[in-house]
N, C-alpha and C positions, 0 to 999 in steps of 0.2 A: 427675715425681711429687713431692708435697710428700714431705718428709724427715719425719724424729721431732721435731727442733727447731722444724719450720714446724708441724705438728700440736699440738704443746704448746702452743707460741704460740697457736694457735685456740682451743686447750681453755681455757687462761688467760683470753684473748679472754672469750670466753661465757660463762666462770663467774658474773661478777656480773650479768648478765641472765639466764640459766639455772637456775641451781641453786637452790631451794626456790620456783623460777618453778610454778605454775599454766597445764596450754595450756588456755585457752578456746576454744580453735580452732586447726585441722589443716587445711591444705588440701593436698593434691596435684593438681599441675595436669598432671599425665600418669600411666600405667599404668606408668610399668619405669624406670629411669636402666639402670645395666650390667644389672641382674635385674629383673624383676617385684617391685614395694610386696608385702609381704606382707601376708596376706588379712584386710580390717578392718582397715588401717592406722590409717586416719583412725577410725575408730570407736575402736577400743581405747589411742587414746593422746588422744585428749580430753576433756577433766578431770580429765586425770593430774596431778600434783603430782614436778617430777624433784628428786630426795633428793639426788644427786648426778652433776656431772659424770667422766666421769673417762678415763683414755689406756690401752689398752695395745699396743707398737709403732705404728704409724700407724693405728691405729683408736683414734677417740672413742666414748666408750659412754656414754651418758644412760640412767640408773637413777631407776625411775621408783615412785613409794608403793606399787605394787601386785604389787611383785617384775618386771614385765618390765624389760627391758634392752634398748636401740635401738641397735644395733652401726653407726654410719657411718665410710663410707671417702670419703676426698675425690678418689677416684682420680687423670687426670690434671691435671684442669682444674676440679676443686671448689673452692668457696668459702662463707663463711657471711658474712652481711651484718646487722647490728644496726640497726635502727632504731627510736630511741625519739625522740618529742614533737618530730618534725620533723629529727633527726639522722640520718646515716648513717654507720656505722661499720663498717669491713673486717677483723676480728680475725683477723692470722696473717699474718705474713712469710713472702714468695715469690722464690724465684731467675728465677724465671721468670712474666709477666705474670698477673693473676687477671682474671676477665669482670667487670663491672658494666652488659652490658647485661641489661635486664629479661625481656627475652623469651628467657632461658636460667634465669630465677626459675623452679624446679619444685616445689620443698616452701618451704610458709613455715608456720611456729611463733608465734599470736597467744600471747603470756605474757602474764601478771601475778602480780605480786611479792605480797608482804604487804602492803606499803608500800602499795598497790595502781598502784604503776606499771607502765606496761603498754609491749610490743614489739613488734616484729615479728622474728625471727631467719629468715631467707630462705637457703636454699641454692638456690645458681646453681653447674651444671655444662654450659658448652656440647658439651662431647664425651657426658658421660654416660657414664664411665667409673666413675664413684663409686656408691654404694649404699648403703641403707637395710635392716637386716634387725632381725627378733626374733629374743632371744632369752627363754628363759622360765627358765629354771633359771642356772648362774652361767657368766658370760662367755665363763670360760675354758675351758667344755668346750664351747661352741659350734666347729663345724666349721673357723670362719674363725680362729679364735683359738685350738683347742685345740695343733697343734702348731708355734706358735712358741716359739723359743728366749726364752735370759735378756734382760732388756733394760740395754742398755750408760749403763746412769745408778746412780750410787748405790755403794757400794764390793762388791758381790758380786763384779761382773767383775772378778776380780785374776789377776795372770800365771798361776797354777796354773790357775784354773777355764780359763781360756782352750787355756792348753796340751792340758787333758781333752778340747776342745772340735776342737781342731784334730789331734789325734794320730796320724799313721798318712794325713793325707789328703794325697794327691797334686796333689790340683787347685791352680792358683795364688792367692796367698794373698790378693788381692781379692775371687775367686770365691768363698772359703770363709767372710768374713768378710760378703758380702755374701749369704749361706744363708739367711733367716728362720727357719729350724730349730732353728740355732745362736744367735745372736745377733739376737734380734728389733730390730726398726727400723730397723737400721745402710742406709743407701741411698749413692748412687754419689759424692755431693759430697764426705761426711761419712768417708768410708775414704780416699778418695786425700788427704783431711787427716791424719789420724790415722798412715797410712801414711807421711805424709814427716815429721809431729813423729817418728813412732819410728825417722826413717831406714831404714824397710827396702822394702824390691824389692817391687811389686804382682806381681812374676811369680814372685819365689821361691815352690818349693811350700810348702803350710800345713804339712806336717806336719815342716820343719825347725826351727821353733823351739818347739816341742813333745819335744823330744830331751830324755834326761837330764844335757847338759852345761849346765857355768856358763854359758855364751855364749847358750845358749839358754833356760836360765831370763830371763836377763838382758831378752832380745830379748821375750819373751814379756810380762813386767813391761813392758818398755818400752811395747810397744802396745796391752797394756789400761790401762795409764795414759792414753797418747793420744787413746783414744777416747773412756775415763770424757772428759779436758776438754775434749775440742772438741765434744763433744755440751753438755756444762754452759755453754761458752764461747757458744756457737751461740742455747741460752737464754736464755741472761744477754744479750744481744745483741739478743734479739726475732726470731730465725732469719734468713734470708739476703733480705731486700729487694732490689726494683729498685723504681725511676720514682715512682710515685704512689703506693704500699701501704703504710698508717701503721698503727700502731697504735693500741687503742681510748683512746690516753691523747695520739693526733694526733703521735706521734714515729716516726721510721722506724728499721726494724733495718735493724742494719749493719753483720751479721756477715759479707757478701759484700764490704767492703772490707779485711778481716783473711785473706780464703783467700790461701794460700800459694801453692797449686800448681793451684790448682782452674780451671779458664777460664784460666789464664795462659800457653797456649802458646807458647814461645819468651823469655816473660820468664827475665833471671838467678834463679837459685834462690835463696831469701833463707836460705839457711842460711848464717854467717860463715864466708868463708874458702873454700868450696864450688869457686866456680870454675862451675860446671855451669850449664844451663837447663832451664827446664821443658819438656818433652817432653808429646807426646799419642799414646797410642796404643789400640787397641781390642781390649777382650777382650768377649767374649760378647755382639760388638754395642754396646756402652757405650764412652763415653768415657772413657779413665783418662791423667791428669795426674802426672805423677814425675819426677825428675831422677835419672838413671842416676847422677849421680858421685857422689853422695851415700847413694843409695837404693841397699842390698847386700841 
């Protein structure tokens, strides 16, 4: 599933054909992606004018003149696709391949700008794990959004909030980081990074470095630091690319050649001096990357 950095990216992506875009036209070319189109889809967002794009954890929300709000998830295999005056452009860095065959196109967004240049914005999901919903009043008391945690960008997450976050819990401390409760967006790539910049154990329980000692202030600081920049890193990057998925500016992200521990099973650990390798092993079904010698 795309991460927060690969959503961003998307969101960035579409901003300058999106944002104060006019849809002249909604098409859906099917009844449901993971849910049923809500009812009047295509009626109530045609000749809408969207005020603003905008993220929060891996949902994109298009905020529209008339107060609705169009809450989408790219699930596992979503994609948005930009095509202007014979162009085609794929906004959002992927670890993992994105579709461009057409006959997995199910919603497409005819725009026009002020300028009066016009688009097409197409989402292609071949699984159809991704979805489209309203909402009417504000985002974040929608169902899908109401109980996610803080999001790991920006300096609020700092070792205190975090330790608050983690206190008391027993489960291992990937499981706990990777809660949308707690820390909204944080996904599977983006922790077992975070977890080897702050050197600690994906298995130690969460609520050890949440303790009132120095050691565990320390450790707490340490990995919300990590996260704030490998999420920043990750953006600043264009999110994690393979193969042919460029950016709307035709340059590829390449923050998948900067993981550390991530995919790198059995390579040496690039920490100085380490000694160790990267390890895989599986907790809740997921894949987690770490090096024991280093990672306490």
């Amino acid at each position: 599933m795309p991460e927060l950095p690969e959503v961003e990216t998307v969101r960035r992506g579409l901003q300058p054909a999106l944002e104060g875009a006019r849809l002249v036209a909604v098409e859906a070319r099917r009844p449901d992606l993971r849910f049923p189109f809500p009812e009047r889809f295509v009626e109530r967002l045609t000749g809408r004018t969207i005020t603003a794009l905008g993220r929060r954890a891996k949902y994109l929300t298009m905020h529209a003149d008339d107060g609705l709000v169009l809450i989408c998830h790219l699930g596992m295999s979503g994609s948005f696709r930009v095509e202007t005056a014979g162009t085609s452009e794929m906004p959002g860095e992927f670890h993992h391949q994105r579709s461009k065959n057409e006959a997995h196109d199910h919603v497409v967004f005819h725009t026009e700008l002020p300028t009066g240049e016009r688009s097409r914005i197409i989402f292609n999901d071949p699984r159809r794990f991704g979805f489209m919903l309203f909402s009417d009043g504000a985002p974040d008391e929608h169902p899908m959004l109401a109980g996610l945690g803080i999001e790991p960008t920006g300096n609020a997450l700092d070792g205190t909030l975090l330790a608050s976050l983690l206190e008391g819990r027993r489960s291992p401390l990937k499981a706990a980081l990777l809660d949308q409760r707690l820390i909204a967006g944080l996904g599977n790539i983006y922790v077992s990074e975070a977890l080897w910049r702050a050197g600690l154990s994906p298995l130690r329980e969460a609520g050890t470095i949440a303790k009132a000692s120095k050691k565990a202030r320390q450790q707490s600081d340490r990995l919300a630091g990590a996260i704030r920049t490998v999420i920043a890193d990750a953006i600043a990057a264009g999110g994690s690319s393979l193969r042919d998925h460029v950016r709307t500016d035709g340059s590829l992200g390449y923050f998948q050649h900067s993981f550390a521990v991530y995919d790198r099973e059995g390579e040496p650990c690039p920490t100085p001096g380490c000694g160790g390798h990267v390890e895989r092993i599986v907790q809740s079904g997921r894949s987690t990357f770490y090096c024991r010698a280093c990672q306490r």
